[in-house]
C-alpha positions, 0 to 999 in steps of 0.5 A, spaced: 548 176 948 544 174 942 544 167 944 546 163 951 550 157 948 553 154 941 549 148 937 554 142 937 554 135 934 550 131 939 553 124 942 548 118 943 550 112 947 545 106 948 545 100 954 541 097 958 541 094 964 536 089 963 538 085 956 546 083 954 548 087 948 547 081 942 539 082 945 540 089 943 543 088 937 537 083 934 532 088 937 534 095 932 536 090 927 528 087 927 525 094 926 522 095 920 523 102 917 523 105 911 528 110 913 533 106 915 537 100 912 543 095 914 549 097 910 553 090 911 558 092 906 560 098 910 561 094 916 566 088 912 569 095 911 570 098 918 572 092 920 578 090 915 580 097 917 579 097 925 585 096 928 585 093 935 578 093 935 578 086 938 571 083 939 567 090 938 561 089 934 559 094 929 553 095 926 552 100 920 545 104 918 543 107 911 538 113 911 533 112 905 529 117 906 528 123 903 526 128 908 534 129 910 541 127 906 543 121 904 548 119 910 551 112 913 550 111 921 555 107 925 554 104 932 561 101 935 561 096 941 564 100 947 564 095 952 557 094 954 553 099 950 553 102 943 556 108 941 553 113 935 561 114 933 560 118 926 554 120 920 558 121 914 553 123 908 553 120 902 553 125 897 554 132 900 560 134 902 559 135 910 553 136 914 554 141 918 551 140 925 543 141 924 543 136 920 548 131 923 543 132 930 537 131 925 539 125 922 541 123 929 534 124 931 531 120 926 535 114 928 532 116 935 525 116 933 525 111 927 529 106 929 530 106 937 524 108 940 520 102 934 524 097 937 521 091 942 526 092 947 525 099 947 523 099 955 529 096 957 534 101 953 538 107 956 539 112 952 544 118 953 544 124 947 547 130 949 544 136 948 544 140 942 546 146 945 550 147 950 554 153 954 560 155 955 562 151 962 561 145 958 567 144 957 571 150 962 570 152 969 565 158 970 570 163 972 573 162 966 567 162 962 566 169 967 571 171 965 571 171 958 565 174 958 568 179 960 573 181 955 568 179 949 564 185 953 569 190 954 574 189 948 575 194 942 573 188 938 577 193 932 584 191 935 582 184 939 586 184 945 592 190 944 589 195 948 592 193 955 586 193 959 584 188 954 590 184 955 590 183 962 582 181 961 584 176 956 589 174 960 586 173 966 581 168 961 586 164 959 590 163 966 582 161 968 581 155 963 588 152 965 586 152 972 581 148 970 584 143 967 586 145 959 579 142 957 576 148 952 577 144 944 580 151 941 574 150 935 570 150 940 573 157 943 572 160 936 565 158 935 562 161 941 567 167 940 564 169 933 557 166 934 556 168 942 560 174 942 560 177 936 567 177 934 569 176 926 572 170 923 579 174 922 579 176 930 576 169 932 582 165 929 587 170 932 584 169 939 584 162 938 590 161 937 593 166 941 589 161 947 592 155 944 599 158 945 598 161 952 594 154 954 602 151 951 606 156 955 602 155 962 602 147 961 610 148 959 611 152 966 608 147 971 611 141 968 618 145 969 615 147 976 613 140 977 621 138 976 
């Protein structure tokens, strides 16, 4: 296989132990970075969007630098922590995973890793790339392993044997709790296994069916 795992937007949370929030709030404000500024007036816009959002702080950051595309940063209160919900670039249409996770890095280095209460922050920033059983169980990611090997990749599951290898995927997946994202599926089956887009789309939504159908049948089973 050409390579052990998918690259996927990274997810970034900040907390700390030590300090209470606001604390945590002044400190990444504080930092002097040509990089990075507040957007206070996209913050007034979130919240006069956010519905239900009570007393959850957000705090909005601008990229200004020229190394990466100009984008906006939120972080949004969660409880005691701060969540890094979105990165929406500000002139291309979208920035794909790379360079979300590169924006996301450089907030990282020009802005957390600068602040005075560095020491006292917990960060948890997902990796970048990540296999299959993230997201399923080992038997099921065996197991299409498998199928991808064996297929004849012309006629995606038709044959029989390729069917039943197929099958034995999905009913793994299910077994572990219908936790693989069908987008997820389809881009480790064309950038892991080696499927073209056309046959991908078609296995993807073939295992969104039979996820439906197996879920379908417990609930009958389960009366």
């Amino acid at each position: 296989m050409a390579q052990e795992g998918i690259e996927v937007f990274r997810d970034l949370i900040i907390s700390s132990e030590q300090i209470p929030l606001n604390e945590v709030r002044a400190s990444l404000l504080g930092v002097e970075t040509q990089e990075w500024v507040r957007d206070g007036e996209q913050e007034a816009r979130l919240r006069n969007h956010a519905v239900g959002m009570g007393q959850e702080d957000i705090i909005v950051f601008e990229y200004t630098g020229d190394k990466l595309p100009k984008a906006t940063l939120t972080l949004w209160q969660r409880a005691n922590s701060y969540k890094v919900t979105n990165i929406v670039p500000a002139e291309v249409g979208e920035l794909g995973t790379k360079l979300y996770n590169d924006l996301l890095v450089c907030f990282v280095t020009e802005v957390i890793d600068k602040a005075e209460v560095r020491d006292q922050l917990t960060l948890d920033l997902t990796d970048n790339v990540r296999s299959l059983n993230t997201w399923t169980s080992n038997e099921a990611t065996d197991a299409l392993r498998r199928f991808s090997a064996l297929a004849n990749k012309s006629t995606t599951n038709s044959h029989p044997n390729d069917r039943e290898r197929w099958e034995v995927f999905v009913i793994e997946a299910h077994r572990n709790g219908d936790s693989l994202p069908v987008d997820i599926l389809m881009q480790w089956l064309i950038e892991v296994d080696g499927w073209d887009e056309t046959s991908a789309n078609k296995l993807a939504i073939q295992f969104e069916q039979g996820i439906s159908l197996l879920g379908a049948y417990d609930a009958i089973l389960r009366g």
